[in-house]
C-alpha positions in Angstrom: 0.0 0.0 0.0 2.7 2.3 0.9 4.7 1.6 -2.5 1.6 1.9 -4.6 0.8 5.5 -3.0 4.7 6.9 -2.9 5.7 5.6 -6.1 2.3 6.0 -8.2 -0.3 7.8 -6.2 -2.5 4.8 -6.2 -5.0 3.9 -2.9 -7.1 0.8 -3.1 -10.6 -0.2 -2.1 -11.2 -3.8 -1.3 -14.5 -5.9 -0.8 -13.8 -9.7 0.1 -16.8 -11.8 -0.1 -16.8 -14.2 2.5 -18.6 -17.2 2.1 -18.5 -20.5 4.5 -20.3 -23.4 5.0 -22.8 -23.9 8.5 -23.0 -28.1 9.3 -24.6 -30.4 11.4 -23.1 -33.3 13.5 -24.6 -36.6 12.7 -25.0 -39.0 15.6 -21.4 -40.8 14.6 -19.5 -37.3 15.1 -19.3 -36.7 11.3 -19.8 -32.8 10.1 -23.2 -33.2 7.5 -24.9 -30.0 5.7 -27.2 -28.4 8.1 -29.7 -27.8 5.3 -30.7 -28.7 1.5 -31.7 -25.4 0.4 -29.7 -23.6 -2.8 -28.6 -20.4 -4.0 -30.9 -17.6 -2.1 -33.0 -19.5 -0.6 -35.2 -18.7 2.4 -37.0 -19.9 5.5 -37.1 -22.8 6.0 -35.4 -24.1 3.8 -32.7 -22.1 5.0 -31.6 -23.2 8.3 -28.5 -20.8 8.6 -30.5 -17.3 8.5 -30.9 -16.8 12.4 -27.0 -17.4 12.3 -26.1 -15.2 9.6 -28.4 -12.7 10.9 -26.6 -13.1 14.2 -23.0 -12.4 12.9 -24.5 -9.5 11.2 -25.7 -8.1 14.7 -22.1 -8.3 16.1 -20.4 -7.2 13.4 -22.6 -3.8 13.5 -21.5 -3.7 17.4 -17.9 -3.6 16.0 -18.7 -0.7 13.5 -18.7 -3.0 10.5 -21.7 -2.6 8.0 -22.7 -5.5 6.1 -23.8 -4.8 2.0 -25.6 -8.3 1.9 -26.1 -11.8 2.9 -27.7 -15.2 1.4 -27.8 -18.8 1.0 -25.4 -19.4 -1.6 -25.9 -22.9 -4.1 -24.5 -25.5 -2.3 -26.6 -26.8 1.0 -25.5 -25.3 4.3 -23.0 -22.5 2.4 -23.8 -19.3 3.1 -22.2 -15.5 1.5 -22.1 -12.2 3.6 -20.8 -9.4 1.7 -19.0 -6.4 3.7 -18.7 -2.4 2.9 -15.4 -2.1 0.6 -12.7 -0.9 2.9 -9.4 -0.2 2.8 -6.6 -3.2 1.9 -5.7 -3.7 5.6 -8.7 -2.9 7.0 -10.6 -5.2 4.7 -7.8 -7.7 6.3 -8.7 -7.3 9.5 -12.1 -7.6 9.3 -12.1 -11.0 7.3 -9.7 -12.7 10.5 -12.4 -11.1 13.0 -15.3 -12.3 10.7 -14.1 -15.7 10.2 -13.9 -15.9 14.3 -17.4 -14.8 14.6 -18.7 -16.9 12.4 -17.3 -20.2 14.1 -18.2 -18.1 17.4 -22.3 -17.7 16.6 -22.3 -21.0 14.8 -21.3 -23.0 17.9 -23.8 -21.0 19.9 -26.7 -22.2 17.6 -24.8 -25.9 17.9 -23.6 -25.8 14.2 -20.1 -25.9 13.1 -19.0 -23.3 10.5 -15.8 -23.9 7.9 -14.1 -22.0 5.8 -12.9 -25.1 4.3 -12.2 -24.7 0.3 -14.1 -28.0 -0.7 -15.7 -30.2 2.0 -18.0 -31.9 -0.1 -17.5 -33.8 -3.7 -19.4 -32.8 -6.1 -20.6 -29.0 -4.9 -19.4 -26.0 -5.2 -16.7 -24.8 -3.0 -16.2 -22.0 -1.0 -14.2 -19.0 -2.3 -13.1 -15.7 -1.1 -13.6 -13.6 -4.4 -11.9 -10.2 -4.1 -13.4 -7.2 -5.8 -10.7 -4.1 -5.8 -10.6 -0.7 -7.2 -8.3 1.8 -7.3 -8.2 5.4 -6.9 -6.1 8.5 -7.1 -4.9 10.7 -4.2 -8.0 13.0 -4.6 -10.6 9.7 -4.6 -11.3 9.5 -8.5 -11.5 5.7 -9.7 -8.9 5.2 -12.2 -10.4 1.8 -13.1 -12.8 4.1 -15.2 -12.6 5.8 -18.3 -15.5 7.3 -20.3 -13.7 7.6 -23.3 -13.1 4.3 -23.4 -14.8 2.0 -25.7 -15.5 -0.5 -22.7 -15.1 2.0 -20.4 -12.2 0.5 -18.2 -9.1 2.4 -18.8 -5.7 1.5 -19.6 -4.7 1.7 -15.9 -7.5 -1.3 -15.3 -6.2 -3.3 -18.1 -2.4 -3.1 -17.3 -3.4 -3.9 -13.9 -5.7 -7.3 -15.2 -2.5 -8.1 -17.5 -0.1 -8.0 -14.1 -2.8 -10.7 -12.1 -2.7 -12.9 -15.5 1.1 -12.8 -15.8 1.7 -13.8 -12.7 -1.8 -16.0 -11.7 0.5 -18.9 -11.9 3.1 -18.6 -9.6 1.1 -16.6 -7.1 -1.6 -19.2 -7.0 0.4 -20.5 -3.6 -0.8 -17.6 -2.1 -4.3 -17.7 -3.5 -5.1 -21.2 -2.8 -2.8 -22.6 -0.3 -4.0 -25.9 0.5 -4.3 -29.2 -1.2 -7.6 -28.9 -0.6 -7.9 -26.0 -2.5 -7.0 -27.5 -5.7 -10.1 -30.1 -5.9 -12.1 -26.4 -6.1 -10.7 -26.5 -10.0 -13.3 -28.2 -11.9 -15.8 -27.2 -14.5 -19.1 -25.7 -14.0 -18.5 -25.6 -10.2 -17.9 -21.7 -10.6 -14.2 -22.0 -9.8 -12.2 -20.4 -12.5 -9.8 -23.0 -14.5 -8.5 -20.5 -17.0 -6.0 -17.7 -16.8 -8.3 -15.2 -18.4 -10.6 -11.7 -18.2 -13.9 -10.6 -18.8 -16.7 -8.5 -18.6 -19.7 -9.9 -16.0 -18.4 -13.2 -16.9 -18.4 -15.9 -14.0 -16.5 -18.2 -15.2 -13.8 -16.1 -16.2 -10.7 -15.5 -13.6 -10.7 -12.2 -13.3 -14.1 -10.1 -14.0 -15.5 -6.8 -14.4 -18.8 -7.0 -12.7 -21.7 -4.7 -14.6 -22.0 -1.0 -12.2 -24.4 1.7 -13.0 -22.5 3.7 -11.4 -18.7 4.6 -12.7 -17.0 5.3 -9.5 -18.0 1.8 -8.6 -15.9 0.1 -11.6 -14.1 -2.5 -10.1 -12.8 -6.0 -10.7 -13.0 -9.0 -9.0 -10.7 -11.6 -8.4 -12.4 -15.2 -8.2 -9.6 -17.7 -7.8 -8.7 -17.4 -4.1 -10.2 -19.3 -0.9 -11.0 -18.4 2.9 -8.0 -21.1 3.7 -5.3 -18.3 2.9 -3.8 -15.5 4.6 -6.0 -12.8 3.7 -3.1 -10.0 4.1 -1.0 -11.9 1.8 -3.7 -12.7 -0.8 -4.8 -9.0 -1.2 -1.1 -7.9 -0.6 -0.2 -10.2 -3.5 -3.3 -9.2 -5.9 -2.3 -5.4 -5.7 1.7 -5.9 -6.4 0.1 -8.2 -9.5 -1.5 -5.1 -10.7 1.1 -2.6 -10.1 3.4 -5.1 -12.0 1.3 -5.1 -14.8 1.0 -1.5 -14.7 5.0 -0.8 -14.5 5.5 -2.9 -17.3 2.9 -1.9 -19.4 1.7 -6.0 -19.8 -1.7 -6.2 -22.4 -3.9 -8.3 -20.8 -5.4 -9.6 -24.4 -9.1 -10.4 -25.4 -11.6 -10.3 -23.0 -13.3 -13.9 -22.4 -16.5 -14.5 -24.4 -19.3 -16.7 -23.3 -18.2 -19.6 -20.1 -15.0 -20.9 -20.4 -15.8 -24.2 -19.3 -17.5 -24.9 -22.2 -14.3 -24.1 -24.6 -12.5 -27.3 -26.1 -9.1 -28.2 -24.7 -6.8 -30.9 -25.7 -5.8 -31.8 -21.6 -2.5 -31.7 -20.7 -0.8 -32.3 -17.1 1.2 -29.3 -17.5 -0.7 -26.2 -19.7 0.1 -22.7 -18.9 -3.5 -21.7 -20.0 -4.8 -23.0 -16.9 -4.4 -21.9 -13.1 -2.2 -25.0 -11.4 -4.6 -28.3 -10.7 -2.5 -29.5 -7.5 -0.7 -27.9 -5.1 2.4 -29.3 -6.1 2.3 -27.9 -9.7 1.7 -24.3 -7.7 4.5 -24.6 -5.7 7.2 -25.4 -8.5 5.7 -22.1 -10.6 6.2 -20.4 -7.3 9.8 -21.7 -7.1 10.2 -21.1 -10.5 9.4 -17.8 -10.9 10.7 -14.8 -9.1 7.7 -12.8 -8.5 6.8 -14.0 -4.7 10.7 -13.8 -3.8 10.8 -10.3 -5.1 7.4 -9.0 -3.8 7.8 -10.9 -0.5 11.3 -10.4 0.4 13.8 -13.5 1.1 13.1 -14.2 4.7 8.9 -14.2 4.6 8.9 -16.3 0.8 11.1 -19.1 2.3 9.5 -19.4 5.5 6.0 -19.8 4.0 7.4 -21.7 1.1 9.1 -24.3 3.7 5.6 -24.3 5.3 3.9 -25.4 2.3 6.6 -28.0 1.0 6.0 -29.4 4.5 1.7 -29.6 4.1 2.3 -30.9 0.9 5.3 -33.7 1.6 2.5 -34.6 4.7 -0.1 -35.0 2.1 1.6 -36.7 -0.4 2.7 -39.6 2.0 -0.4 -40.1 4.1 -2.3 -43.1 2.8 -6.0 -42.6 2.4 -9.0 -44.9 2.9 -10.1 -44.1 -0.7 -6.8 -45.8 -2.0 -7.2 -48.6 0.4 -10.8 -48.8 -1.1 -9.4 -48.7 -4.6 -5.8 -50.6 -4.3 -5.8 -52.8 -1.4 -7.8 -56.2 -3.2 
């Protein structure tokens, strides 16, 4: 924040979406959804509005104004959607929501998770971060009436820096093995490095504002597991790179990009990394985190992660002793 405003001028407005799933416990101790209902839902088939209604009461005590709340597609996941707020702020406030939320959930006897994908076969949850950015005097300098598409150049070099650089930051974004089973079609979890305009599928979108100081864009690939100061950290130096260098962030996506025609590869550039492991050798790779990050905080969280993952890779599972043992 402090390089973006000395060296260009730049602030930042940031509104997370924080979404999170509300369960049950069945009588063998296993976490089950709470409710079947889908995407905005009510009573009764929405079982987690006297929670969500609940966090919403505490977070006002703190001073923080909610924009909106729902049922979100998958039974028992639920969205609340803050006030934009400044990058650090808009930190904060997602560590004290998160504790909340488990807080009031276990006072209604519910568990809540910010897990990235409890359940096969649903959607997952994600922690989609909408950012704008302004000028020293408050004008958004995402915006640009003269523009055919009204985004200016600014906003483009700035989408250009996130797809450069989706790749090896996507350690940051999705930092858990977990995460990675998120990256499937049609489950509204971006697969491809690319743009576009009120697209959901796309990786990066321009959501649709009457209103031009609003213009904004919204970054859909990261989860509630992560660090939320280094994801929104991360997402700004993405767009300041791509503004310093001037990077062209091509054609905008058209139509849902899970419906395009691949020939699959285990290794394809075109696509955000499908395992953890293939996100932390384009994080090793690459010199983006180690320069953004400085030596000391990119190795220790690196070693972390080498760690989860060499834990993961060795631990065997009862779905390979279902599938191997006979």
């Amino acid at each position: 924040m402090k390089k973006a405003e000395a060296e260009y001028g730049f602030k930042f407005l940031v509104g997370p979406e924080h979404e999170f799933f509300i369960l049950d416990e069945n009588e063998f101790g296993e976490k089950v959804h709470s409710d079947g209902a889908g995407y905005f839902q009510s009573t009764p088939h929405d079982k987690g509005e006297p929670v969500r209604n609940r966090i919403i009461e505490i977070l006002k005590s703190c001073g923080i104004q909610f924009e909106k709340a729902h049922h979100e597609v998958t039974p028992s996941q639920h969205e609340i959607n803050l006030e934009c707020a400044s990058p650090l702020n808009a930190a904060d406030r997602t560590v004290l929501f998160n504790y909340i939320a488990q807080m009031v959930a276990a006072e209604f006897g519910y568990h809540a998770t910010f897990m990235p994908k409890p359940f096969d076969d649903f959607n997952r949850n994600a922690f989609h971060i909408h950012i704008s950015m302004q000028d020293r005097d408050g004008k958004n300098l995402f915006y640009d009436p003269d523009s055919e598409d009204s985004i200016s150049d600014n906003c483009k070099n700035f989408i250009a820096g996130i797809l450069q650089y989706a790749r090896e930051t996507s350690i940051i974004m999705a930092s858990t093995f977990n995460s990675y089973k998120a990256y499937i079609l049609d489950k509204e979890a971006p697969v491809v490095r690319g743009w576009g305009f009120r697209n959901r599928s796309s990786m990066v979108r321009v959501p649709y504002t009457p209103n031009p100081e609003s213009t904004r864009i919204e970054l859909r690939n990261p989860d509630p597991a992560g660090n939320p100061y280094l994801q929104i950290a991360t997402l700004i130096a993405m767009g300041l790179y791509g503004i310093k260098k001037d990077l062209k962030c091509g054609r905008p996506d058209i139509g849902s990009t899970y419906k395009k025609k691949y020939r699959y590869r285990v290794w394809d550039r075109r696509f955000l990394p499908k395992s953890m492991y293939e996100a932390l050798v384009e994080a090793e790779r690459g010199k983006f985190l180690k320069e953004v990050f400085g030596e000391e905080i990119y190795n220790t969280y690196m070693s972390l992660k080498i760690n989860d993952w060499e834990d993961h890779r060795v631990h065997i599972t009862s779905r390979e002793l279902n599938k191997y043992l006979t």
